[in-house]
BALOBA-1460 file (C-alpha; in Angstrom, 3 decimals):
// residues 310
<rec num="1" residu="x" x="-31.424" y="-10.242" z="28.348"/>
<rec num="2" residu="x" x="-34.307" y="-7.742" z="26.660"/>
<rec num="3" residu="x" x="-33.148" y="-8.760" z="22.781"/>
<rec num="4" residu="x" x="-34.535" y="-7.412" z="18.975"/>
<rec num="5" residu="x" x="-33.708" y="-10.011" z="16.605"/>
<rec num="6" residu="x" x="-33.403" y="-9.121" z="13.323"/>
<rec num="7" residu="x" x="-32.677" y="-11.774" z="10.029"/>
<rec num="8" residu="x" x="-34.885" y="-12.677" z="7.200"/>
<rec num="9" residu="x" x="-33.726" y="-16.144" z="5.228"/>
<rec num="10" residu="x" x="-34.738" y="-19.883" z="6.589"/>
<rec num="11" residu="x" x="-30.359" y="-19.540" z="7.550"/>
<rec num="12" residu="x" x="-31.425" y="-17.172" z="10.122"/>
<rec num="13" residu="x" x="-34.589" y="-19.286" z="11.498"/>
<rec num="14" residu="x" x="-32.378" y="-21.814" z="13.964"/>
<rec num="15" residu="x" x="-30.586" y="-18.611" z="15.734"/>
<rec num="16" residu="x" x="-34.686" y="-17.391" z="16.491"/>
<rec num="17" residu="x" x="-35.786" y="-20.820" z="17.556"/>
<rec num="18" residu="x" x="-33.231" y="-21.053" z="19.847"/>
<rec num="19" residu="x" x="-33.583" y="-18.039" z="21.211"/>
<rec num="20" residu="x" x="-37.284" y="-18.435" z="22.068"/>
<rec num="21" residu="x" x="-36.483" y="-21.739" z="23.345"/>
<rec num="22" residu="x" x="-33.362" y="-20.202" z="26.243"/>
<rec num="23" residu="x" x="-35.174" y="-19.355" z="29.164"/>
<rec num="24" residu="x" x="-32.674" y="-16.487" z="30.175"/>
<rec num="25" residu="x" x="-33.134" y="-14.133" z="27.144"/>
<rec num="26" residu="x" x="-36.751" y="-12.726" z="26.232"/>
<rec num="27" residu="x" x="-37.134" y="-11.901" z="22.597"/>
<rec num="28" residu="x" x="-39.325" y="-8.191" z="22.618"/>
<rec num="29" residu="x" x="-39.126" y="-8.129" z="18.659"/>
<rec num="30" residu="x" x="-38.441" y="-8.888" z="15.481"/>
<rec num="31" residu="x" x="-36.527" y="-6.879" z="12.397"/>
<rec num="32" residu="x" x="-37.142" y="-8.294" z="9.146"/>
<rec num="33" residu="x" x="-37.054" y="-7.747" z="5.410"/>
<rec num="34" residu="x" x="-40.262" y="-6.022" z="4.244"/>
<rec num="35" residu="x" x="-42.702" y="-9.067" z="2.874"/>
<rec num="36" residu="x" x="-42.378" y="-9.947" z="-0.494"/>
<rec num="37" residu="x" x="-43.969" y="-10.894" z="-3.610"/>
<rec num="38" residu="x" x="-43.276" y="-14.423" z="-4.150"/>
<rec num="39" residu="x" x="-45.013" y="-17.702" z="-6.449"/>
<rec num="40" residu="x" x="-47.072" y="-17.293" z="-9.683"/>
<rec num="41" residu="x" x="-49.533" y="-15.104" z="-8.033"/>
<rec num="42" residu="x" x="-46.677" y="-12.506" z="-6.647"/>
<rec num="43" residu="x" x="-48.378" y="-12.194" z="-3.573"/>
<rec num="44" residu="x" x="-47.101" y="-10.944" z="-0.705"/>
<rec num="45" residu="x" x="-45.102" y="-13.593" z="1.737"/>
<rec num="46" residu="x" x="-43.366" y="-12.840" z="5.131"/>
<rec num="47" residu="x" x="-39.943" y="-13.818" z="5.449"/>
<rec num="48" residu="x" x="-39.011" y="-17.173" z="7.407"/>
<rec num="49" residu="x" x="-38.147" y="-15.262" z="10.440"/>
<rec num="50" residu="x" x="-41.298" y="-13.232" z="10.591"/>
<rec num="51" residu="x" x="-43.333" y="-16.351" z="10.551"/>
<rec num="52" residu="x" x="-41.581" y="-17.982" z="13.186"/>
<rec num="53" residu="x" x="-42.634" y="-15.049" z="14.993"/>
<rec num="54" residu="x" x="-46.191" y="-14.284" z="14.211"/>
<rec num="55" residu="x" x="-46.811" y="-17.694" z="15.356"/>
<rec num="56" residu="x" x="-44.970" y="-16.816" z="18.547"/>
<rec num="57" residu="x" x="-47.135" y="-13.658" z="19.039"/>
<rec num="58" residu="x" x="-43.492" y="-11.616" z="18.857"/>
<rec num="59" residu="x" x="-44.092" y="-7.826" z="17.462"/>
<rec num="60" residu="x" x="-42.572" y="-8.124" z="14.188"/>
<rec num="61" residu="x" x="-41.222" y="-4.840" z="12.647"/>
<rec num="62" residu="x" x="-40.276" y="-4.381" z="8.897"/>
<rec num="63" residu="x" x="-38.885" y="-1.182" z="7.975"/>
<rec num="64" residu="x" x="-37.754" y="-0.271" z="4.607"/>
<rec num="65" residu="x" x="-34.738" y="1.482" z="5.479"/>
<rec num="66" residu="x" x="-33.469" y="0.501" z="8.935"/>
<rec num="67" residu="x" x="-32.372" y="4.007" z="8.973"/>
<rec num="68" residu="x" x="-36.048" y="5.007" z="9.009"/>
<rec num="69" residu="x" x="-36.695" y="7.140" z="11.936"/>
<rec num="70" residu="x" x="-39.908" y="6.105" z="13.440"/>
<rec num="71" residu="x" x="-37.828" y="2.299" z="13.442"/>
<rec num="72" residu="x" x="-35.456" y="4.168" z="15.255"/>
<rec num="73" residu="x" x="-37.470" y="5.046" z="18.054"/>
<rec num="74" residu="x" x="-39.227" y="1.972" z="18.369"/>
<rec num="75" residu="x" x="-36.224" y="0.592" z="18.519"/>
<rec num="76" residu="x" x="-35.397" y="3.063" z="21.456"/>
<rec num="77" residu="x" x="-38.508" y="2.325" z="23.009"/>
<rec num="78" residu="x" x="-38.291" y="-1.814" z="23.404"/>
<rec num="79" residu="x" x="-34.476" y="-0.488" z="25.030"/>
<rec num="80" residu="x" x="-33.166" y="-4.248" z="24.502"/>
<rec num="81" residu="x" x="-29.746" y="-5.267" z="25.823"/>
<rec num="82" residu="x" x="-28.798" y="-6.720" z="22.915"/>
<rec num="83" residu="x" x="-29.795" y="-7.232" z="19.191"/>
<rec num="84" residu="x" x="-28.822" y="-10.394" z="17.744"/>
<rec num="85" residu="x" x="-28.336" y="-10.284" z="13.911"/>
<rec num="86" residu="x" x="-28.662" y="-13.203" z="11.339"/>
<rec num="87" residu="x" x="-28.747" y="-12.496" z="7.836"/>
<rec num="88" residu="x" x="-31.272" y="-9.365" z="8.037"/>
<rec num="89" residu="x" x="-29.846" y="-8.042" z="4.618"/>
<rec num="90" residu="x" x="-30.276" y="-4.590" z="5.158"/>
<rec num="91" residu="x" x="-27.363" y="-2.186" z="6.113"/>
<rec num="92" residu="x" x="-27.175" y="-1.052" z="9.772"/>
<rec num="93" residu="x" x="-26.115" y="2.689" z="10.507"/>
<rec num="94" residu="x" x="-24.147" y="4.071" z="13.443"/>
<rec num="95" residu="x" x="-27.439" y="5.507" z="15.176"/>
<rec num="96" residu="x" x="-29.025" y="2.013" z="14.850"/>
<rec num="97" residu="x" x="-25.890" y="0.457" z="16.197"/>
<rec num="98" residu="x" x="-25.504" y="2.688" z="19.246"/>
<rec num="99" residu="x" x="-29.030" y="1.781" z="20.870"/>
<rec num="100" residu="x" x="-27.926" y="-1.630" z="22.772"/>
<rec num="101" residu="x" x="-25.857" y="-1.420" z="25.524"/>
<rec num="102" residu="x" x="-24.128" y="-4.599" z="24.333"/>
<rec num="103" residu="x" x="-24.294" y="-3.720" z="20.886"/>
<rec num="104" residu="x" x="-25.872" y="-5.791" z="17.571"/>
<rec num="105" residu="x" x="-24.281" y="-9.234" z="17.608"/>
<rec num="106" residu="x" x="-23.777" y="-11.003" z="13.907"/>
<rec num="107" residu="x" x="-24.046" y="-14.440" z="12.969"/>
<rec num="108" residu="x" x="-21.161" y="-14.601" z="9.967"/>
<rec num="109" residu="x" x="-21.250" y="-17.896" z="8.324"/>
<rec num="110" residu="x" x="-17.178" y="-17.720" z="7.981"/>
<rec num="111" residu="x" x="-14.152" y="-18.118" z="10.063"/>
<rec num="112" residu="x" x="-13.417" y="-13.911" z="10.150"/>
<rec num="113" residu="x" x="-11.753" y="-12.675" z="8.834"/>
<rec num="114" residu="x" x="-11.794" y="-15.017" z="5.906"/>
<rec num="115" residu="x" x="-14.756" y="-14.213" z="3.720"/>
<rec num="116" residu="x" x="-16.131" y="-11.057" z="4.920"/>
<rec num="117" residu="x" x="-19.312" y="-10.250" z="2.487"/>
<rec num="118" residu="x" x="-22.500" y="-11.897" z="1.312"/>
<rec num="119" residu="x" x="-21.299" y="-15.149" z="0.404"/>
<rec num="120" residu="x" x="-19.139" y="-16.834" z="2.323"/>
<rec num="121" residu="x" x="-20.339" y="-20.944" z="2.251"/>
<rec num="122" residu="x" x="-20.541" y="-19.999" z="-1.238"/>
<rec num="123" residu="x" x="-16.808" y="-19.185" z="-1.847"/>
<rec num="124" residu="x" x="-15.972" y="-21.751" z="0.775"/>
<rec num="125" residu="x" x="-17.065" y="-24.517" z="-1.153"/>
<rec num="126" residu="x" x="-15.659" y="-22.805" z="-3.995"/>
<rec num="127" residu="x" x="-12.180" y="-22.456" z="-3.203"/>
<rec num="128" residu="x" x="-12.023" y="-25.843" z="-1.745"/>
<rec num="129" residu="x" x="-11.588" y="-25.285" z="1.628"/>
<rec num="130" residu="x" x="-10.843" y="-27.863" z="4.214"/>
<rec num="131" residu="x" x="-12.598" y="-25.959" z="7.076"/>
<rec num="132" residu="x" x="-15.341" y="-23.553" z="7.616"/>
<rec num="133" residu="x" x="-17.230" y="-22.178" z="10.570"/>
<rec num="134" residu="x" x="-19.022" y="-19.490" z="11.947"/>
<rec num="135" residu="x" x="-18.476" y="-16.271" z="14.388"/>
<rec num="136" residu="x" x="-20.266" y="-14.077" z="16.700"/>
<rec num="137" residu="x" x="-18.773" y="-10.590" z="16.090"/>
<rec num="138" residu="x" x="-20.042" y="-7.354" z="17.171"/>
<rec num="139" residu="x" x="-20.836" y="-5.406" z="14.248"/>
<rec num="140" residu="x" x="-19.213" y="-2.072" z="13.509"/>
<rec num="141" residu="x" x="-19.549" y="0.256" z="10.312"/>
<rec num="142" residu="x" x="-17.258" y="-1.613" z="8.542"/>
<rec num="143" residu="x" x="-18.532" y="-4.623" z="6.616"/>
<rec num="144" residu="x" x="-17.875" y="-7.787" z="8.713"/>
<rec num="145" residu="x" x="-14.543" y="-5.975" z="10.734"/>
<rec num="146" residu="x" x="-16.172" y="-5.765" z="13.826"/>
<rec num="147" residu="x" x="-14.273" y="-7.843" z="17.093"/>
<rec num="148" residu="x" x="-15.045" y="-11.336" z="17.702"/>
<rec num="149" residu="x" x="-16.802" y="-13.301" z="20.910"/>
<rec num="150" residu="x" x="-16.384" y="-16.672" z="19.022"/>
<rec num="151" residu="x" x="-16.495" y="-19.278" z="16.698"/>
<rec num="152" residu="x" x="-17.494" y="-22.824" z="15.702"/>
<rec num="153" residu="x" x="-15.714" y="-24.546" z="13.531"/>
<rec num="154" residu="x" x="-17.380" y="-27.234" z="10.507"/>
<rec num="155" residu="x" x="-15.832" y="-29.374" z="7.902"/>
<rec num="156" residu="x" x="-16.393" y="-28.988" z="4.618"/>
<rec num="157" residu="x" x="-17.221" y="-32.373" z="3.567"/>
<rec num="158" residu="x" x="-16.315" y="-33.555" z="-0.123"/>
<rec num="159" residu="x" x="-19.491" y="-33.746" z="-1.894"/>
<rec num="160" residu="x" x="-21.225" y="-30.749" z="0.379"/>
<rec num="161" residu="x" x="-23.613" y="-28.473" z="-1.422"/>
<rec num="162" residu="x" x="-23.637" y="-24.382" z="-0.376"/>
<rec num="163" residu="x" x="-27.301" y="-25.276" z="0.458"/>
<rec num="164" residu="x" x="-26.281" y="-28.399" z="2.410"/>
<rec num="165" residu="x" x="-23.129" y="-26.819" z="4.382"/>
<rec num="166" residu="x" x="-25.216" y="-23.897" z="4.934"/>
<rec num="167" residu="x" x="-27.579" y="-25.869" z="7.169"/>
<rec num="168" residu="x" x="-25.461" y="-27.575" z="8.985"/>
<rec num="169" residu="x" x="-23.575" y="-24.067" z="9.853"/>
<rec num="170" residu="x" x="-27.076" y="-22.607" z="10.586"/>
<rec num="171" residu="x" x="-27.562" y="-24.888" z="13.767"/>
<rec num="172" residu="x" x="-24.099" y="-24.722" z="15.034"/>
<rec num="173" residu="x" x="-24.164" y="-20.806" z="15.083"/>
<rec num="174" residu="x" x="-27.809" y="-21.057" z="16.545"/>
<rec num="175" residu="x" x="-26.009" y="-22.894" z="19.717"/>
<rec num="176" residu="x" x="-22.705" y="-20.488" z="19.411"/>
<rec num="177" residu="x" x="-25.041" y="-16.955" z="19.372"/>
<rec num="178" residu="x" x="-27.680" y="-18.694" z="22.838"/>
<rec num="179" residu="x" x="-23.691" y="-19.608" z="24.305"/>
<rec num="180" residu="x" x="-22.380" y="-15.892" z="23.618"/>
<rec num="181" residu="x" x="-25.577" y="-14.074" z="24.784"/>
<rec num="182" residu="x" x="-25.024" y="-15.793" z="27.987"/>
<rec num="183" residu="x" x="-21.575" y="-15.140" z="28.797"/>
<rec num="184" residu="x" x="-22.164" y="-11.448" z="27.739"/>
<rec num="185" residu="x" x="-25.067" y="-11.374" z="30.092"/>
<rec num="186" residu="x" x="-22.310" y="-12.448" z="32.968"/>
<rec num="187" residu="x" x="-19.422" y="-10.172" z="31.635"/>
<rec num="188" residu="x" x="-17.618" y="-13.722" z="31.314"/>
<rec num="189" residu="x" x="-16.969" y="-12.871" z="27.593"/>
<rec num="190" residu="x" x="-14.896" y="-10.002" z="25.696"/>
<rec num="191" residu="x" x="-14.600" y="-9.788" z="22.390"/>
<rec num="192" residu="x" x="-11.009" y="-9.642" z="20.536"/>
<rec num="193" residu="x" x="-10.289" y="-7.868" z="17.312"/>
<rec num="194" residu="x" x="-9.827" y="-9.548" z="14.165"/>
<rec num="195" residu="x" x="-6.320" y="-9.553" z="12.542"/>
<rec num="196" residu="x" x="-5.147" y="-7.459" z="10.170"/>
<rec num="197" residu="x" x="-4.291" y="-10.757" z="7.969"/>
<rec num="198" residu="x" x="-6.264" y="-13.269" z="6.325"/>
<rec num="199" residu="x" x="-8.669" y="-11.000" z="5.149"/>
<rec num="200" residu="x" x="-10.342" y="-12.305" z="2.225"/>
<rec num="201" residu="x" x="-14.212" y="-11.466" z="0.607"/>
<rec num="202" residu="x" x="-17.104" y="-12.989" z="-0.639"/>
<rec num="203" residu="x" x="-19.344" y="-10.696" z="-2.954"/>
<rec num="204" residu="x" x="-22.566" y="-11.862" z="-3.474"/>
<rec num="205" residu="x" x="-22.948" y="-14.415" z="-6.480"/>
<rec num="206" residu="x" x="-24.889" y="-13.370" z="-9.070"/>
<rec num="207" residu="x" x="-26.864" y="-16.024" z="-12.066"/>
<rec num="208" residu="x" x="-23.634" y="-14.769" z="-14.545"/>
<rec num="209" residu="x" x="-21.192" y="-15.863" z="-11.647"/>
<rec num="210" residu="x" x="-23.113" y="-19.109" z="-11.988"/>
<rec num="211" residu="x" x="-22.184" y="-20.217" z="-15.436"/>
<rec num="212" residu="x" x="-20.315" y="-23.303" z="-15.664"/>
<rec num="213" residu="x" x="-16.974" y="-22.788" z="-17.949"/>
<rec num="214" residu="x" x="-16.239" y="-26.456" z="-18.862"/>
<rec num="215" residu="x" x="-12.558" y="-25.174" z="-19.667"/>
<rec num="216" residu="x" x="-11.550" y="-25.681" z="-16.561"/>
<rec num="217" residu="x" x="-10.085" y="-28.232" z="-14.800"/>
<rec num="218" residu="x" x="-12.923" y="-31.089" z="-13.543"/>
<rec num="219" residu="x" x="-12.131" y="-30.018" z="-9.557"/>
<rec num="220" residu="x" x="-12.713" y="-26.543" z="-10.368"/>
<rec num="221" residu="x" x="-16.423" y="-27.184" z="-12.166"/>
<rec num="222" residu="x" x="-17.261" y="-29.437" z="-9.606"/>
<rec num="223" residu="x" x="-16.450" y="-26.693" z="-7.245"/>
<rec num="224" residu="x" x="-18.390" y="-24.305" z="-8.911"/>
<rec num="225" residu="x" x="-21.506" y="-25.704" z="-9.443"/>
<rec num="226" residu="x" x="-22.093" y="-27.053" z="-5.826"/>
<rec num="227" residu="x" x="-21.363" y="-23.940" z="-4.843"/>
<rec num="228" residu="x" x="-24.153" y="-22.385" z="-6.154"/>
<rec num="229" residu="x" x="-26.545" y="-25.212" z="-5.480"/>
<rec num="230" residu="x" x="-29.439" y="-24.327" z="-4.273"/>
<rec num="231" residu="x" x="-28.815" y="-20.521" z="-5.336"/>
<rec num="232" residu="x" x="-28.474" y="-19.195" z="-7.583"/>
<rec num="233" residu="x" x="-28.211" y="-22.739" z="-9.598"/>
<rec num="234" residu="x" x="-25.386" y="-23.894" z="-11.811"/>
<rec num="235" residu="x" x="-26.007" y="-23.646" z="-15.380"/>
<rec num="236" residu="x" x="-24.645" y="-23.719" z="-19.049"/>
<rec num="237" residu="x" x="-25.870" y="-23.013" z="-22.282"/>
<rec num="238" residu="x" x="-27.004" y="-26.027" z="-24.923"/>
<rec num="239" residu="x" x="-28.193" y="-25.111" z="-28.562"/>
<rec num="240" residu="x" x="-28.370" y="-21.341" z="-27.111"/>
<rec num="241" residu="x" x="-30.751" y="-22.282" z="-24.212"/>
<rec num="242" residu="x" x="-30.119" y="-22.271" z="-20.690"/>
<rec num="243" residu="x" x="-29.581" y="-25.837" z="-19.718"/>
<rec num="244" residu="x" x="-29.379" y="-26.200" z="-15.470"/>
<rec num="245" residu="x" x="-27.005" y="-28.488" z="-13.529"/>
<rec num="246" residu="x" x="-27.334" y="-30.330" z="-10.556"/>
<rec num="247" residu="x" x="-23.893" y="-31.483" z="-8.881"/>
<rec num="248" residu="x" x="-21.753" y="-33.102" z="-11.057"/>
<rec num="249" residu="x" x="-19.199" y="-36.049" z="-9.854"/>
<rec num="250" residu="x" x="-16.009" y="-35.988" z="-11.330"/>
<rec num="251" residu="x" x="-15.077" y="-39.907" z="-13.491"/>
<rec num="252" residu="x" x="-10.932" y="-39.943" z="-12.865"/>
<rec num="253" residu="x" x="-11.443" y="-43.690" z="-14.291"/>
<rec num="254" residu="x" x="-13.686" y="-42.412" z="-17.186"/>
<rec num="255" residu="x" x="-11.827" y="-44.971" z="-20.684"/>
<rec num="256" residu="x" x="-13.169" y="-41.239" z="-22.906"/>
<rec num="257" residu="x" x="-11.517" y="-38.256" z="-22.734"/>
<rec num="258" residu="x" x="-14.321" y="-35.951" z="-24.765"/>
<rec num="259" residu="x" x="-13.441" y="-31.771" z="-25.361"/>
<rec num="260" residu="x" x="-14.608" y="-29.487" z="-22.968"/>
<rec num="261" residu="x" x="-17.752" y="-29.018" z="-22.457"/>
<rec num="262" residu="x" x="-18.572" y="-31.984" z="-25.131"/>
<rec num="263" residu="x" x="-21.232" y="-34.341" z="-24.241"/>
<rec num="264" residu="x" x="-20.778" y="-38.390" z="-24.531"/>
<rec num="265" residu="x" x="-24.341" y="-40.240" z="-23.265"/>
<rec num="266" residu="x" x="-23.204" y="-43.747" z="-22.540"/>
<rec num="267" residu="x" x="-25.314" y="-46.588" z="-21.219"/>
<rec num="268" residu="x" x="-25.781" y="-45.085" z="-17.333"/>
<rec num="269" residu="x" x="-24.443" y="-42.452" z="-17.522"/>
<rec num="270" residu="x" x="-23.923" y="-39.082" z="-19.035"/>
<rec num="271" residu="x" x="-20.197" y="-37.576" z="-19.002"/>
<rec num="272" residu="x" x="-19.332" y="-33.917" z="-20.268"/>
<rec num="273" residu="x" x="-15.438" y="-32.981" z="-21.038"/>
<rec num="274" residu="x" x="-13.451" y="-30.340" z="-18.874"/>
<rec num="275" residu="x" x="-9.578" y="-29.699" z="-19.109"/>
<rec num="276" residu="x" x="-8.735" y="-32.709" z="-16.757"/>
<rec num="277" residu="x" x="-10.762" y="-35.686" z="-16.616"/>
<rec num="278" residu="x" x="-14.579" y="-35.905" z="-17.416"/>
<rec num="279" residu="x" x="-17.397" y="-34.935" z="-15.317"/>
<rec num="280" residu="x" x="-20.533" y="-37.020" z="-14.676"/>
<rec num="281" residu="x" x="-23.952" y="-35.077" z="-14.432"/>
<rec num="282" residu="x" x="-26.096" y="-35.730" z="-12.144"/>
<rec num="283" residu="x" x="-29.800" y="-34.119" z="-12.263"/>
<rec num="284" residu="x" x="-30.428" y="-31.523" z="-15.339"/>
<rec num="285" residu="x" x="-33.120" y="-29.343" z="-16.794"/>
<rec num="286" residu="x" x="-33.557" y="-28.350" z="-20.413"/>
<rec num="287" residu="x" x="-35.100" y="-25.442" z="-21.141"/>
<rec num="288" residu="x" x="-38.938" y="-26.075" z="-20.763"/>
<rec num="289" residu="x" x="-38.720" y="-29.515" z="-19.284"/>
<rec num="290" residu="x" x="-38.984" y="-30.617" z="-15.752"/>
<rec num="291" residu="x" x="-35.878" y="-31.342" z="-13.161"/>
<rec num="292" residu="x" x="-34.521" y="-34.962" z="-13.993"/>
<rec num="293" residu="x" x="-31.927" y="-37.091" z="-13.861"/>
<rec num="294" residu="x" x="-28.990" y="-37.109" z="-16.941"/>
<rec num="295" residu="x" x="-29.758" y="-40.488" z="-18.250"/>
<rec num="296" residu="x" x="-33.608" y="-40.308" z="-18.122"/>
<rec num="297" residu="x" x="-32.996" y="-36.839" z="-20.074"/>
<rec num="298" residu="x" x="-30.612" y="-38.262" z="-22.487"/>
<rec num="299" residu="x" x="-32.946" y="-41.324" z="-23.052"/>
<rec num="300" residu="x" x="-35.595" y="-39.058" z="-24.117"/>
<rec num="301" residu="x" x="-33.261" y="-36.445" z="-26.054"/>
<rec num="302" residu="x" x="-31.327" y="-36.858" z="-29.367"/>
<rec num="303" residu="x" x="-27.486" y="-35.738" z="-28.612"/>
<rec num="304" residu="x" x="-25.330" y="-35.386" z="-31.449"/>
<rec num="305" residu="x" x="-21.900" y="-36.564" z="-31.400"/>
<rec num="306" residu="x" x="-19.667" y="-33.697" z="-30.619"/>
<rec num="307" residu="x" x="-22.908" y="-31.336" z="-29.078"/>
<rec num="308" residu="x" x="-21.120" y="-29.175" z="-26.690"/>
<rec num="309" residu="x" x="-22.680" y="-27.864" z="-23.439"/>
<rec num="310" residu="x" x="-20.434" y="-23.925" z="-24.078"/>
């Protein structure tokens, strides 16, 4: 198949690899996020996905609206079969929609339709489920409702990260989108629509969403924060100031039971209270210090019995 891919985030680089590397389909373009300023110098960087393809020689197209009519006819003009969609981040209109024969087909990091939205390994991880995955779905107007061609399923292991799931969930629907391009190439595949039940979302998480409310039970912060490790990044607040968490690991056999959110620095270890049992931190950052690990910050910091992480 003649195919436009369009995605933006490092997520999204696997599905392009492996579509440059299947020897059936024949990748005309690329649609990606306009570059971006980025570093101390906020200079202007391509996204992931248009650097894979710069260095593949692949046109690379960025509009700012992908509404924007002079996209539109380029789009028109390449006439691909297909246009394979990973995490683009920009919404797609009916006009843009109708131009492949076999339509746009989405990468969803979810098991549809659980967790329609922008953050579904996020809220995964965050509601403790057993089982994720990931589906090729034709999209349609309506925000991840669109029929599905397939999934594949992952675990959600105990101690994953959204970053670290994420990856893993990045290659597997790399393998699942080559696999469904195929069979839609031989008319072996037809899509079946979702059901009306077991619809859940996933709104995008924002740095607020990210605040770690030591109230709650130890399961539930440890939850939380890998859930938003890498991004946005856990955090709490200590003497006022923004005070970031790595992954925590929660200490059932911990002999002290502090208050929430109160910290106790013991000889290895650092432990902060929650409504169940005690949590263990694992690497912080103080405000104006560099990424390290609880003890070495604890050795080097004056806690106060009773200080409270809030």
């Amino acid at each position: 198949m003649r195919v436009v891919f369009a995605g933006t985030p490092e997520p999204a680089v696997p599905a392009l690899q492996a579509l440059l590397d299947a020897d059936r389909h024949e990748v005309v373009a690329v649609v990606t996020r306009p570059d971006a300023p980025a570093g101390r110098g906020r200079k202007l960087v391509r996204s992931p996905v248009g650097e894979l393809a710069d260095r593949h020689g692949i046109e690379v197209l960025t509009p700012a609206r992908a509404a924007d009519p002079e996209f539109l006819q380029r789009l028109r003009d390449l006439a691909p079969d297909c246009c394979p969609v990973v995490a683009y981040g920009a919404l797609l209109r009916e006009e843009a929609l109708a131009i492949p024969p076999h339509g746009w087909l989405n990468l969803h990091f979810s098991l549809l339709p659980a967790w329609r939205g922008a953050a579904p390994v996020q809220a995964a991880v965050r509601h403790g489920d057993e089982f994720t995955g990931v589906s090729a779905f034709r999209l349609v107007p309506e925000m991840d409702a669109g029929p599905v061609y397939g999934v594949a399923t992952e675990r959600v292991r105990p101690a994953d990260t959204a970053g670290e799931l994420l990856d893993r969930l990045a290659v597997s629907g790399a393998q699942l989108l080559v696999a469904t391009l195929d069979s839609l190439e031989t008319g072996e595949i037809q899509a079946r629509e979702q059901p009306a039940d077991g619809v859940s979302y996933a709104p995008k998480v924002t740095v607020e969403d990210a605040k770690v409310d030591f109230t709650r039970p130890a399961q539930a912060v440890d939850r939380l924060i890998r859930s938003v490790t890498p991004d946005p990044g856990a955090w709490a607040l200590l003497d006022g100031e923004r005070f970031k968490l790595g992954p925590v690991r929660v200490a059932e056999a911990a002999e002290v039971r502090p208050e929430p959110g109160e910290i106790v620095v013991e000889r290895r270890r650092v432990l902060v209270g929650t409504a169940t049992a005690p949590v263990e931190l694992g690497a912080v950052q103080a405000a104006g210090k560099k990424r390290m690990a609880a003890a070495d910050w604890a050795r080097g910091t004056r806690i106060e019995r009773g200080e409270q992480l809030t």
